[in-house]
MOPAC internal coordinates of N, CA, C and O (Angstrom, degrees):
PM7 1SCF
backbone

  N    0.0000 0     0.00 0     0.00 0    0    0    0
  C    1.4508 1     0.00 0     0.00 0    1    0    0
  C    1.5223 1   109.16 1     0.00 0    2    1    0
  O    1.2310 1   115.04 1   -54.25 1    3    2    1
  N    1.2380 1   127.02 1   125.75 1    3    2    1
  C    1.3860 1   137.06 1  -165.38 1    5    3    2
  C    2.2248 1   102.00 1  -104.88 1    6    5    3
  O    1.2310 1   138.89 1   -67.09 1    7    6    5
  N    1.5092 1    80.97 1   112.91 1    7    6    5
  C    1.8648 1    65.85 1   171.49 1    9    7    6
  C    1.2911 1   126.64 1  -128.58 1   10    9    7
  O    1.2310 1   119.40 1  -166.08 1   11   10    9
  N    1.5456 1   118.76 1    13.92 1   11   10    9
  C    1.3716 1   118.67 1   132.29 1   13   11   10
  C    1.1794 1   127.67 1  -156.72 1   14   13   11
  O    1.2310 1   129.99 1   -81.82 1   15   14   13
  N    1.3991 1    98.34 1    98.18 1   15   14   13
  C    1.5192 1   128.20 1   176.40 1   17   15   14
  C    1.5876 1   105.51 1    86.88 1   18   17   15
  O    1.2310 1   117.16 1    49.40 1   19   18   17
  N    1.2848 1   123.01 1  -130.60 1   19   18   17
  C    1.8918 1    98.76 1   168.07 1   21   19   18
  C    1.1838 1   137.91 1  -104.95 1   22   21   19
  O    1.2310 1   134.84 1  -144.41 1   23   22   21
  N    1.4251 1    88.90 1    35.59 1   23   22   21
  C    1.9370 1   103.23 1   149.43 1   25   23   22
  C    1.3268 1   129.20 1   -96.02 1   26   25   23
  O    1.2310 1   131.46 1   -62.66 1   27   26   25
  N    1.7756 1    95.49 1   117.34 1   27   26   25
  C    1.3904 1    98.03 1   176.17 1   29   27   26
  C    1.1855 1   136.10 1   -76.02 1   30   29   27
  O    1.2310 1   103.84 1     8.85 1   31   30   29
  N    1.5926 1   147.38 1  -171.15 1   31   30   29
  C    1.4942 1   123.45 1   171.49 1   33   31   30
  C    0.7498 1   103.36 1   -96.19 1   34   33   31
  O    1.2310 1   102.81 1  -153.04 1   35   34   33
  N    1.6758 1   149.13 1    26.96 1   35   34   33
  C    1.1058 1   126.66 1   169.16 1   37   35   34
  C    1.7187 1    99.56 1   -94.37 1   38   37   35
  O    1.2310 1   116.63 1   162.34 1   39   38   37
  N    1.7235 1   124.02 1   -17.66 1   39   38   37
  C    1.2336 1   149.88 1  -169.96 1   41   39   38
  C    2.0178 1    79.50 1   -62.64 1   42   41   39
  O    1.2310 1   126.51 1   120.49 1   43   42   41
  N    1.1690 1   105.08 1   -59.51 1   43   42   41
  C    1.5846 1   114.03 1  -128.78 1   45   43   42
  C    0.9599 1    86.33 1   -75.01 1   46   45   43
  O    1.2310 1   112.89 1   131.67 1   47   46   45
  N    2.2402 1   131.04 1   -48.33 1   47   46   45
  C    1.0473 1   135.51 1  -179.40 1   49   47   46
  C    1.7351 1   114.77 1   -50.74 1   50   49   47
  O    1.2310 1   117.83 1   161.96 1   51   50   49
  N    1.1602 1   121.73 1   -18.04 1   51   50   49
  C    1.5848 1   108.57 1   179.21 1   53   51   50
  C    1.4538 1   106.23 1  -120.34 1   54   53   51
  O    1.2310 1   118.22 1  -177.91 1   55   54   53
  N    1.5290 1   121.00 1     2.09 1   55   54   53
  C    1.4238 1   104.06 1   145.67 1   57   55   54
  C    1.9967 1   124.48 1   -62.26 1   58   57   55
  O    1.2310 1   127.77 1   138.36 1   59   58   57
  N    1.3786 1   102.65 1   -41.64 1   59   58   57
  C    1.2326 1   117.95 1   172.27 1   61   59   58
  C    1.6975 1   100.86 1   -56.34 1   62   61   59
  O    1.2310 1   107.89 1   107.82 1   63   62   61
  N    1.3011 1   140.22 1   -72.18 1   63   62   61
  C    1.0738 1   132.46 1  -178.85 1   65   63   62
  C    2.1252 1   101.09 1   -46.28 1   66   65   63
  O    1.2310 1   124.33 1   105.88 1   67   66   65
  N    0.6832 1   109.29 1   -74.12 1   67   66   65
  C    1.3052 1    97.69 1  -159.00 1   69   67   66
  C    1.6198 1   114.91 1   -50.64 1   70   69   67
  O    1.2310 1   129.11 1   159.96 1   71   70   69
  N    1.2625 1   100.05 1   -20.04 1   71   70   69
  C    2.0407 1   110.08 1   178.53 1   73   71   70
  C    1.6419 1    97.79 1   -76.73 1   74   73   71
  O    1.2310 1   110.35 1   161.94 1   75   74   73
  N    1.0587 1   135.74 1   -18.06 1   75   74   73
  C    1.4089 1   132.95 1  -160.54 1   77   75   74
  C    1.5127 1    92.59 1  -104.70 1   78   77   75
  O    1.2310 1   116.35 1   139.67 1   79   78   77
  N    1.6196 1   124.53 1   -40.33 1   79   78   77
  C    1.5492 1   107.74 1  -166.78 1   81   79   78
  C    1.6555 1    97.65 1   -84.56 1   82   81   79
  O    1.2310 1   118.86 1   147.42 1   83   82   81
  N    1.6227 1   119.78 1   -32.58 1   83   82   81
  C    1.6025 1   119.99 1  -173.32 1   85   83   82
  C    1.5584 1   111.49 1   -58.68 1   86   85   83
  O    1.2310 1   129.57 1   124.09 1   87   86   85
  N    1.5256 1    99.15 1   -55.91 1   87   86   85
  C    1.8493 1    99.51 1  -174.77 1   89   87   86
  C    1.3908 1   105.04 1  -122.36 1   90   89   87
  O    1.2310 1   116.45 1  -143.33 1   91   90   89
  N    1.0038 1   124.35 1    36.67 1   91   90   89
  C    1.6829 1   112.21 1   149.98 1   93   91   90
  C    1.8811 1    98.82 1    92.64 1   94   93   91
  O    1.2310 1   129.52 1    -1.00 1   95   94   93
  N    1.5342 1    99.25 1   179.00 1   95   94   93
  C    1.4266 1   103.75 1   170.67 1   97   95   94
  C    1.7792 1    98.16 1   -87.24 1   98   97   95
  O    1.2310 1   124.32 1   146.63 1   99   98   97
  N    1.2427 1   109.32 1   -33.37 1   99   98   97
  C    1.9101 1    95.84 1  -156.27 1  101   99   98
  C    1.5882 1    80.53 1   -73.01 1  102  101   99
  O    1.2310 1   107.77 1   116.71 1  103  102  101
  N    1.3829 1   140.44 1   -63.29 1  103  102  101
  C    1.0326 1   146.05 1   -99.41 1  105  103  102
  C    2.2041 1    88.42 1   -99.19 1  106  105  103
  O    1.2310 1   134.46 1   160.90 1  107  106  105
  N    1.5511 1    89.64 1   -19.10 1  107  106  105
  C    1.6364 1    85.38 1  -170.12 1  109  107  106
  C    1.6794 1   108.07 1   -91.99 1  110  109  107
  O    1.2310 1   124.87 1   175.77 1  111  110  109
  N    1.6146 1   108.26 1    -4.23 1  111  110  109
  C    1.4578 1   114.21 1  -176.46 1  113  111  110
  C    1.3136 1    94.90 1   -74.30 1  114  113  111
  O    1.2310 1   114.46 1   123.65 1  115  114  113
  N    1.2792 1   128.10 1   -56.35 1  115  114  113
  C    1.4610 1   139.18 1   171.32 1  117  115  114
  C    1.5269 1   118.29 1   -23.92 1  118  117  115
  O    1.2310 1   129.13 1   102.07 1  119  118  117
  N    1.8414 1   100.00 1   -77.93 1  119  118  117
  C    1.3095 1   117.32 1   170.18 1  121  119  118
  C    1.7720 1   114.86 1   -32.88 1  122  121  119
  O    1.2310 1   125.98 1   109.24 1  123  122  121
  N    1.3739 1   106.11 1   -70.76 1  123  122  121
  C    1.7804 1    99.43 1   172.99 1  125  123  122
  C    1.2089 1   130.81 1   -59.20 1  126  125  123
  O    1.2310 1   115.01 1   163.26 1  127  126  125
  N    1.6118 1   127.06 1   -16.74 1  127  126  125
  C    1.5619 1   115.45 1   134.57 1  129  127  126
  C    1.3112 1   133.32 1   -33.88 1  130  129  127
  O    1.2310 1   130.03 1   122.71 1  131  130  129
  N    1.6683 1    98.27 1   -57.29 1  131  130  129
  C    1.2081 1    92.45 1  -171.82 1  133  131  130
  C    1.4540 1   120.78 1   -64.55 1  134  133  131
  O    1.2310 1   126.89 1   140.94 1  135  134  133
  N    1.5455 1   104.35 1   -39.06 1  135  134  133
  C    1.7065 1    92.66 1  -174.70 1  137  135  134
  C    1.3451 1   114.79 1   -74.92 1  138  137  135
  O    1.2310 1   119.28 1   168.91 1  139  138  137
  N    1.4908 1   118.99 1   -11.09 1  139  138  137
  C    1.4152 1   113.22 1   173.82 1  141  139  138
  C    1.6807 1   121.00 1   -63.25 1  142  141  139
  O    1.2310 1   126.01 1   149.39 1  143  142  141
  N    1.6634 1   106.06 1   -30.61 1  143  142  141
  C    1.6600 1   119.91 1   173.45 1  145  143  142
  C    1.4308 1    96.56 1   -69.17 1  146  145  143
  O    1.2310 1   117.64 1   148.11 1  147  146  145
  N    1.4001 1   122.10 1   -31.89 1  147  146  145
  C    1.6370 1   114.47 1  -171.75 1  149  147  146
  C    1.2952 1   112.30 1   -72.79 1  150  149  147
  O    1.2310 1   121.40 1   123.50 1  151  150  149
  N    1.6852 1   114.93 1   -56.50 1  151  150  149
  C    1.6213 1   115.67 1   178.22 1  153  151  150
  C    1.3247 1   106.00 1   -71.86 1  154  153  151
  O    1.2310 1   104.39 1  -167.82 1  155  154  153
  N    1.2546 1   146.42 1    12.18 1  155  154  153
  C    1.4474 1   124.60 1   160.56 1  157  155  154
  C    1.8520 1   104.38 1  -107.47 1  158  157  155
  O    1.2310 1   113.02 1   142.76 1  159  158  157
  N    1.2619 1   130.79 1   -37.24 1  159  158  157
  C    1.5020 1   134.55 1   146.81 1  161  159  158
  C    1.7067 1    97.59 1   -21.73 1  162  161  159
  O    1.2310 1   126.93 1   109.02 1  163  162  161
  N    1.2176 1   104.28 1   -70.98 1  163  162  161
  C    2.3643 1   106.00 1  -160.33 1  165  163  162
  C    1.7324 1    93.08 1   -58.15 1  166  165  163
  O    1.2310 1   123.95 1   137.62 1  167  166  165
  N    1.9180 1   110.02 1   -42.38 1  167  166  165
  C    1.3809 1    91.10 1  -155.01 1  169  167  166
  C    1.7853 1   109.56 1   -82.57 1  170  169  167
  O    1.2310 1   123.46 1   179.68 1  171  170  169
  N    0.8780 1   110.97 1    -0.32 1  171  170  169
  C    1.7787 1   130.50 1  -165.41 1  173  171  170
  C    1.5821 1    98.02 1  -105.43 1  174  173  171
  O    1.2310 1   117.60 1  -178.16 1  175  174  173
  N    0.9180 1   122.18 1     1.84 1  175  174  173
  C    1.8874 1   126.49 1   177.40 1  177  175  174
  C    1.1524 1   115.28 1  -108.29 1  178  177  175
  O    1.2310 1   117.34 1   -35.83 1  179  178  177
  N    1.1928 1   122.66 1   144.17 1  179  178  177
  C    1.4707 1   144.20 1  -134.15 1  181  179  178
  C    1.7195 1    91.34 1   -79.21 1  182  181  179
  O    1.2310 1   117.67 1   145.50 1  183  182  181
  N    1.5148 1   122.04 1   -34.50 1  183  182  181
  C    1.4935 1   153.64 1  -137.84 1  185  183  182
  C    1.8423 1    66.86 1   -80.17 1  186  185  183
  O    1.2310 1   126.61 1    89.54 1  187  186  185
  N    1.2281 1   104.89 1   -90.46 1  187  186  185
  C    1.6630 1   124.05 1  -176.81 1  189  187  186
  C    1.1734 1   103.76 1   -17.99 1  190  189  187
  O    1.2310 1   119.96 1   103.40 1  191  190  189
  N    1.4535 1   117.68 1   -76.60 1  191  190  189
  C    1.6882 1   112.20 1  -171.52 1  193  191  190
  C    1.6190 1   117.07 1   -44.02 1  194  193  191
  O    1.2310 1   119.40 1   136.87 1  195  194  193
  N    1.7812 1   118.75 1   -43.13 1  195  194  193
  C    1.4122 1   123.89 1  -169.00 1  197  195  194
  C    1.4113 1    85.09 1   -72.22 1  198  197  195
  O    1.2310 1   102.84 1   173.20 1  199  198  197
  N    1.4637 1   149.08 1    -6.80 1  199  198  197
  C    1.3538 1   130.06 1   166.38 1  201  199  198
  C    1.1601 1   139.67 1   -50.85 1  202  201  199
  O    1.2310 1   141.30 1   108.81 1  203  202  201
  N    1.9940 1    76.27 1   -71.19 1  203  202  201
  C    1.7975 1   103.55 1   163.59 1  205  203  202
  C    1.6439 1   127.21 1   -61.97 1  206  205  203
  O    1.2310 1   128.74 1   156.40 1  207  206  205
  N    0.9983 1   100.76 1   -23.60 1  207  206  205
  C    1.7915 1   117.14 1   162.88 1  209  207  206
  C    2.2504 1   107.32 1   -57.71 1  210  209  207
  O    1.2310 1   126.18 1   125.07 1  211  210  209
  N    0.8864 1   105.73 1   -54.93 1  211  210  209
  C    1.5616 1   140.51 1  -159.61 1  213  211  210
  C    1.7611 1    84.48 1   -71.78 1  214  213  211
  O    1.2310 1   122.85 1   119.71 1  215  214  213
  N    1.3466 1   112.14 1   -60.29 1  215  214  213
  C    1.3579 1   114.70 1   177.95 1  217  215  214
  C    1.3697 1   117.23 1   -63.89 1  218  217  215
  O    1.2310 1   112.75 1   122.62 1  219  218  217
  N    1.6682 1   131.30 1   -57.38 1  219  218  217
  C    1.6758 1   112.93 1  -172.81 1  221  219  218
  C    1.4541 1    88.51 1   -67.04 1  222  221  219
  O    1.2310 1   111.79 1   123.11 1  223  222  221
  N    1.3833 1   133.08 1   -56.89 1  223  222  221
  C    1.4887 1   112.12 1  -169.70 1  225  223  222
  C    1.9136 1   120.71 1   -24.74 1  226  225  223
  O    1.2310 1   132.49 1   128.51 1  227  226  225
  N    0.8564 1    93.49 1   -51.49 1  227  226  225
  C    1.7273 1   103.57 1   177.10 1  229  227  226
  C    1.1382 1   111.90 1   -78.54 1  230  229  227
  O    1.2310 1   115.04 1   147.91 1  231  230  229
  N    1.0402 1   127.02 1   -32.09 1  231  230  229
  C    1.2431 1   106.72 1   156.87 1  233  231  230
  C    1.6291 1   148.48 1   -92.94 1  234  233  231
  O    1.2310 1   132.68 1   176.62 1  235  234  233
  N    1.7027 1    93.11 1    -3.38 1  235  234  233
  C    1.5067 1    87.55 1   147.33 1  237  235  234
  C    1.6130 1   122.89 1  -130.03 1  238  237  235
  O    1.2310 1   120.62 1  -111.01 1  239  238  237
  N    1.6093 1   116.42 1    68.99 1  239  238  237
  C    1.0877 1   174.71 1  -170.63 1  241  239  238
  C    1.5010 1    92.35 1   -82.14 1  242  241  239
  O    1.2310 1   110.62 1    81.46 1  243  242  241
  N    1.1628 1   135.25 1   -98.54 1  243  242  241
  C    1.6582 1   143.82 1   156.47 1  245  243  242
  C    1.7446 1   112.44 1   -12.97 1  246  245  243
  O    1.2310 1   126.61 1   121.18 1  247  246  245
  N    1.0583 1   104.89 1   -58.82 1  247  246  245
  C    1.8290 1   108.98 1   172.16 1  249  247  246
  C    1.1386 1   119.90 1   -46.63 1  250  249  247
  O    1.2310 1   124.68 1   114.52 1  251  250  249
  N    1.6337 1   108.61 1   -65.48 1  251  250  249
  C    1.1098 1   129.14 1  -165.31 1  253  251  250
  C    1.8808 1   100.42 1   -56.47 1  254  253  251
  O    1.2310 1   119.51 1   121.90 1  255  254  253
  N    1.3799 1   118.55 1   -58.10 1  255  254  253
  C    1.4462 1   122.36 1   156.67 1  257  255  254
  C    1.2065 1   148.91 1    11.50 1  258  257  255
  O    1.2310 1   133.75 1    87.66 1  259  258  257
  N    1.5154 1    91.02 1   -92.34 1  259  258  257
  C    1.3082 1   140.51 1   165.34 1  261  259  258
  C    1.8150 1    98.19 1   -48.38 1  262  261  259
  O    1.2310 1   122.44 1   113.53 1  263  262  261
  N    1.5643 1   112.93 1   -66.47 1  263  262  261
  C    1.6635 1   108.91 1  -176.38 1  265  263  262
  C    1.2815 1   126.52 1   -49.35 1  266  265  263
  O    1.2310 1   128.97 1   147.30 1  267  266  265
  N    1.5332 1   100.32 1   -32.70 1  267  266  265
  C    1.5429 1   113.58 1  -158.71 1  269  267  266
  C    1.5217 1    92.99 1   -91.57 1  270  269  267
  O    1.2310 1   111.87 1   152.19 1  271  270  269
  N    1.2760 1   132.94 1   -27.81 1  271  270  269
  C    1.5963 1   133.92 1   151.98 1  273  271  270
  C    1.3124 1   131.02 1   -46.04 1  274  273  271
  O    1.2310 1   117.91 1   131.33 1  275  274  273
  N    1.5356 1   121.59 1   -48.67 1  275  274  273
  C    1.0640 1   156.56 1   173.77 1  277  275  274
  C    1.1995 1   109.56 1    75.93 1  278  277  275
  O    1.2310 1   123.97 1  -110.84 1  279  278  277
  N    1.3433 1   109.99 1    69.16 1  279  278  277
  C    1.3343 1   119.96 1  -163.16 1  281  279  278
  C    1.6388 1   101.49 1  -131.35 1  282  281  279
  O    1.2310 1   113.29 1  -144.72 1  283  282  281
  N    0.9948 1   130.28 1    35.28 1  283  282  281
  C    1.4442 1   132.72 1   171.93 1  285  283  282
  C    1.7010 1   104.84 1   -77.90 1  286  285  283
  O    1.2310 1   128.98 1   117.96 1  287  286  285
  N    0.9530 1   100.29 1   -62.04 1  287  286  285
  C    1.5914 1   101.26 1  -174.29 1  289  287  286
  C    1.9147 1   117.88 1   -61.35 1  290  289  287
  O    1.2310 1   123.36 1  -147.19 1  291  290  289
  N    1.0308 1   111.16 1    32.81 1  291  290  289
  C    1.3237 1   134.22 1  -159.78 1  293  291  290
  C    1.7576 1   112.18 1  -138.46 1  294  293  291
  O    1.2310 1   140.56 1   122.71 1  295  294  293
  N    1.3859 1    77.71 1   -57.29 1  295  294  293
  C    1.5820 1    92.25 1   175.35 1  297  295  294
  C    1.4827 1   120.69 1   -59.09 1  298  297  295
  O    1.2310 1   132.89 1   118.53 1  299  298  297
  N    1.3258 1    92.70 1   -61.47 1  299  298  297
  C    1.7325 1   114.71 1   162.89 1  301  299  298
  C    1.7491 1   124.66 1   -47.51 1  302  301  299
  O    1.2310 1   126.28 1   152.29 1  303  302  301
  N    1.2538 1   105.53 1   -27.71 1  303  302  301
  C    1.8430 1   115.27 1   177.10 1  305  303  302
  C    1.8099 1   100.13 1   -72.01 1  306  305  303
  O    1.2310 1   132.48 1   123.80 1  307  306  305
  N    1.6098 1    93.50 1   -56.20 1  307  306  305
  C    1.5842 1   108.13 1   167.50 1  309  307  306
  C    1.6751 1   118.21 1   -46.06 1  310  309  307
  O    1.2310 1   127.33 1   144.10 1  311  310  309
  N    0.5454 1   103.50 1   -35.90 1  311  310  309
  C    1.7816 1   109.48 1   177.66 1  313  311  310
  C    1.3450 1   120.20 1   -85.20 1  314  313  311
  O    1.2310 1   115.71 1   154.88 1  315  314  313
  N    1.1842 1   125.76 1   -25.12 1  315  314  313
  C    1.3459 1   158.57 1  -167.29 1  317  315  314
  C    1.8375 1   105.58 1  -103.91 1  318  317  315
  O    1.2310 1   123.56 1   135.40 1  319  318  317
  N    1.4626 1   110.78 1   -44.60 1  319  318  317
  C    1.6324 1    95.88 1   155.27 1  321  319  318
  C    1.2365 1   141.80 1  -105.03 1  322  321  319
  O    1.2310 1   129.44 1  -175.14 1  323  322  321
  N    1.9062 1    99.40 1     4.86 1  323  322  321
  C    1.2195 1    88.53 1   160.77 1  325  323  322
  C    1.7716 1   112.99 1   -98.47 1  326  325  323
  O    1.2310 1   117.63 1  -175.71 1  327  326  325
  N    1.0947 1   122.11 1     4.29 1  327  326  325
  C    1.4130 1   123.16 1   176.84 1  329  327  326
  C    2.0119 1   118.30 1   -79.15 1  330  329  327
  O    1.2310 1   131.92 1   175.06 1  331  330  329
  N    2.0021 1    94.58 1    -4.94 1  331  330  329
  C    1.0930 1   107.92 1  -165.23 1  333  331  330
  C    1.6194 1   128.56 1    75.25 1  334  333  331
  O    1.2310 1   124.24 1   173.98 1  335  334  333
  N    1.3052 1   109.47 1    -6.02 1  335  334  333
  C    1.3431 1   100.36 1   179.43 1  337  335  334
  C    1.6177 1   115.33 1  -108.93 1  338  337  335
  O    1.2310 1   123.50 1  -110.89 1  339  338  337
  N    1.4368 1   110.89 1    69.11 1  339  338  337
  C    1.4689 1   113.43 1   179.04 1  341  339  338
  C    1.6461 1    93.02 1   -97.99 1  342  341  339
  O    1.2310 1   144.09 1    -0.66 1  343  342  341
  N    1.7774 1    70.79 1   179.34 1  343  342  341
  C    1.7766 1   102.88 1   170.07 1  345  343  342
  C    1.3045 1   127.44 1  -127.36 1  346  345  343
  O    1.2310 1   126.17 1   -42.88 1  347  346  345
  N    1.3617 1   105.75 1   137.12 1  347  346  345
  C    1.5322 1   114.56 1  -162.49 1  349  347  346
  C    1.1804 1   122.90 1   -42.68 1  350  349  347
  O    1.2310 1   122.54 1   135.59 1  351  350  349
  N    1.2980 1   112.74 1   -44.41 1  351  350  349
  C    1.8693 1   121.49 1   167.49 1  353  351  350
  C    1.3443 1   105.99 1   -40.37 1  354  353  351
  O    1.2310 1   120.93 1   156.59 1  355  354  353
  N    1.6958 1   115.83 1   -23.41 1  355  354  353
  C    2.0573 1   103.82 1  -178.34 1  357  355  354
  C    1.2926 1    86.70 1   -74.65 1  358  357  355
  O    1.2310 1   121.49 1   120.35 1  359  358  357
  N    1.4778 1   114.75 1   -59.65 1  359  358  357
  C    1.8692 1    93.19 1  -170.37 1  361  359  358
  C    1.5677 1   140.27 1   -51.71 1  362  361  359
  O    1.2310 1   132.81 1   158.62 1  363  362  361
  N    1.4633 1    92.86 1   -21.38 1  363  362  361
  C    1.4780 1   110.33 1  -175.48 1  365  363  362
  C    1.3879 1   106.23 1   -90.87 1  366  365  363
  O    1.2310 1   117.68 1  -167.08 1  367  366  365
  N    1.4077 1   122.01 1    12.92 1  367  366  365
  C    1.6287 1   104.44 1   168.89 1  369  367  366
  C    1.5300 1   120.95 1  -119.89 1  370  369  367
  O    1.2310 1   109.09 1   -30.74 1  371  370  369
  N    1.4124 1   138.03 1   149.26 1  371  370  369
  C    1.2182 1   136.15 1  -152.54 1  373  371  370
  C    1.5483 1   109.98 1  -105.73 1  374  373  371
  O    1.2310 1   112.43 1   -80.93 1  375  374  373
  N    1.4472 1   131.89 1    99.07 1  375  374  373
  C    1.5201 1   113.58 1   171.82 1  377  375  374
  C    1.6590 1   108.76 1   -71.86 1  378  377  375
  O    1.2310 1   120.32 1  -173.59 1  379  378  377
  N    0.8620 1   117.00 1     6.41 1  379  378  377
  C    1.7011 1   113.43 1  -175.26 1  381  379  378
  C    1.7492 1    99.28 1   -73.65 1  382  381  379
  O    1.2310 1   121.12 1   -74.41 1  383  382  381
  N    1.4624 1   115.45 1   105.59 1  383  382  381
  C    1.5798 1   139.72 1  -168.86 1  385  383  382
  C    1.4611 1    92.02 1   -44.64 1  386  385  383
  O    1.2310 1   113.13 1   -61.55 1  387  386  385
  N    1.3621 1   130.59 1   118.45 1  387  386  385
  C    2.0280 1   115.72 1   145.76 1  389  387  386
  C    1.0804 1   118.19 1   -73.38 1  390  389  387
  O    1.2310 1   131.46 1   -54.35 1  391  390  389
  N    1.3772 1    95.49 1   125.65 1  391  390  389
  C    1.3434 1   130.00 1  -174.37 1  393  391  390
  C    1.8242 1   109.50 1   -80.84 1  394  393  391
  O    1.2310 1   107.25 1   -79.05 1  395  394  393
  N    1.2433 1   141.36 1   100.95 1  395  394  393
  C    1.3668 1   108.80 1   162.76 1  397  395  394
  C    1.2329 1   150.66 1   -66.26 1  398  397  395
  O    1.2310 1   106.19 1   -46.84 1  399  398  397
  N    1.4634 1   143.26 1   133.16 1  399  398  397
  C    1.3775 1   129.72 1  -166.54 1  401  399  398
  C    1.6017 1   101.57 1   -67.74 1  402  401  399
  O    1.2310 1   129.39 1   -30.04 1  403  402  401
  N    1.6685 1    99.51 1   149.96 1  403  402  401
  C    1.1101 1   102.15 1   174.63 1  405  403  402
  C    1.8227 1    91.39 1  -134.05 1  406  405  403
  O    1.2310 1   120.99 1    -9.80 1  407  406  405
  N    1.3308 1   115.71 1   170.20 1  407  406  405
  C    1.3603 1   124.61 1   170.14 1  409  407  406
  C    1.4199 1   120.09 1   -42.19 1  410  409  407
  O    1.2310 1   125.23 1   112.05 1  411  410  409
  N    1.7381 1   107.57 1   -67.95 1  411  410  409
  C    1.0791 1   131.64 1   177.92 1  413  411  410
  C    1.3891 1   101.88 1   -28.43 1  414  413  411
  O    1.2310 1   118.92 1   105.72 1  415  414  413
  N    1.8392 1   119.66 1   -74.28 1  415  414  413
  C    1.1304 1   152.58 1  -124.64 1  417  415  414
  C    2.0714 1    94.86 1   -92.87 1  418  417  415
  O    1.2310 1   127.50 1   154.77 1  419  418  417
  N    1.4847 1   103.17 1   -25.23 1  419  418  417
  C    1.5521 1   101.60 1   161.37 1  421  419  418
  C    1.2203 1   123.31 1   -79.33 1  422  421  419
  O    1.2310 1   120.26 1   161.11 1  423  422  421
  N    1.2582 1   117.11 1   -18.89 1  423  422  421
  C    1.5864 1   125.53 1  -159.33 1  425  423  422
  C    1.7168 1    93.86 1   -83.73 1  426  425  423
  O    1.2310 1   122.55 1   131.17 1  427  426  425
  N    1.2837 1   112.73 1   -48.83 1  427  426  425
  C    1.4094 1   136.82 1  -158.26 1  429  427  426
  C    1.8926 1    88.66 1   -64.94 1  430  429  427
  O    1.2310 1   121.30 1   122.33 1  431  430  429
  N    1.4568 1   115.12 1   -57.67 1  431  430  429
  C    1.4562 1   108.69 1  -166.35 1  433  431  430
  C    1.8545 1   106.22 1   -66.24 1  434  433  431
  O    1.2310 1   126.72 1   132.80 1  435  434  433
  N    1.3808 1   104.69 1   -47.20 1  435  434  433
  C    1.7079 1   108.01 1   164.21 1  437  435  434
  C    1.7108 1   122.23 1   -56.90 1  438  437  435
  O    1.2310 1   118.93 1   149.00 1  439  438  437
  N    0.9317 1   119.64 1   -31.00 1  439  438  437
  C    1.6499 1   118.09 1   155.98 1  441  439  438
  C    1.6216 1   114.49 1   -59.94 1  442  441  439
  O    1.2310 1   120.67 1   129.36 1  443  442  441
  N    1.6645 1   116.32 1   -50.64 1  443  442  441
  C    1.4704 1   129.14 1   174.08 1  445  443  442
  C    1.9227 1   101.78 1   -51.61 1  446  445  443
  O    1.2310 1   118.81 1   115.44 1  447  446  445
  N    0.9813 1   119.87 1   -64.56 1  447  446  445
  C    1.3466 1   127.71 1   172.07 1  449  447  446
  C    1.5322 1   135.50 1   -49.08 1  450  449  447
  O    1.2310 1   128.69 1   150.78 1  451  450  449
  N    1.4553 1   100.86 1   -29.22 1  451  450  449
  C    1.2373 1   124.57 1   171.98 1  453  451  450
  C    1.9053 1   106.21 1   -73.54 1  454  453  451
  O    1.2310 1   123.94 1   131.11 1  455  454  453
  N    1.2411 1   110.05 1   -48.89 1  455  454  453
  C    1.6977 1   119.33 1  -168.76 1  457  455  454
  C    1.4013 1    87.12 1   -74.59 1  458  457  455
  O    1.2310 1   111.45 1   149.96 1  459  458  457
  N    1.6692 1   133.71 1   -30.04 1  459  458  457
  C    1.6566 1   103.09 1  -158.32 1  461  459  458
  C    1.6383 1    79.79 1   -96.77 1  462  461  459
  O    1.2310 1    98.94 1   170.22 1  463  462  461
  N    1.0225 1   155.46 1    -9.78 1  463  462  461
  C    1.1831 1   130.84 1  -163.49 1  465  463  462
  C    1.8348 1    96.48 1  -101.88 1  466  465  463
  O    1.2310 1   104.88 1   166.27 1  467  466  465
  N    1.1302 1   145.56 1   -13.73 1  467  466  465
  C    1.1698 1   146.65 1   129.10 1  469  467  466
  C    1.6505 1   112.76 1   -24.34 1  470  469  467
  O    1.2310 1   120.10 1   180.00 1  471  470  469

């Protein structure tokens, strides 16, 4: 069980043991004042906020991406066949580009055909 953020209590329970055998009982009532004036000072500073700013940015980094690609609906097909639950129309459609024939572009594959059958 995690109770703040990914500290667990078993984390929290042997900070407490080790603050009680290092500085005493009086000396650790003190001590957790103080760091309580300290972690609300770091989290109440301007420093902190440009953090947490710094942090969702990065982390939605991938989104932002992805939109400006326009590649969601891609992503989602992908997710969708590997979860197994597609639809046949994904299989049944061709990304292979059509190409149109052109003159040139027959001559060129019948010349290609011509040298391998040589």
């Amino acid at each position: 069980m995690n109770v703040f953020g990914s500290i667990g209590t078993s984390e929290i329970l042997f900070l407490l043991i080790l603050m009680v055998i290092l500085l005493g009982p009086q000396k650790m009532i003190q001590g957790a004042k103080d760091l309580g004036r300290t972690i609300r000072t770091i989290t109440h500073s301007q420093f902190w906020k440009e953090v947490k700013q710094t942090s969702r940015e990065i982390r939605d980094l991938p989104k932002k991406i992805m939109e400006e690609a326009d590649i969601e609906d891609d992503v989602k097909e992908i997710k969708n066949v590997l979860d197994g639950s597609f639809d046949q129309t994904i299989l049944d459609r061709s990304h292979v580009p059509h190409v149109e024939s052109s003159p040139s572009l027959a001559a060129e594959k019948k010349d290609d055909k011509d040298k391998k059958a040589q």
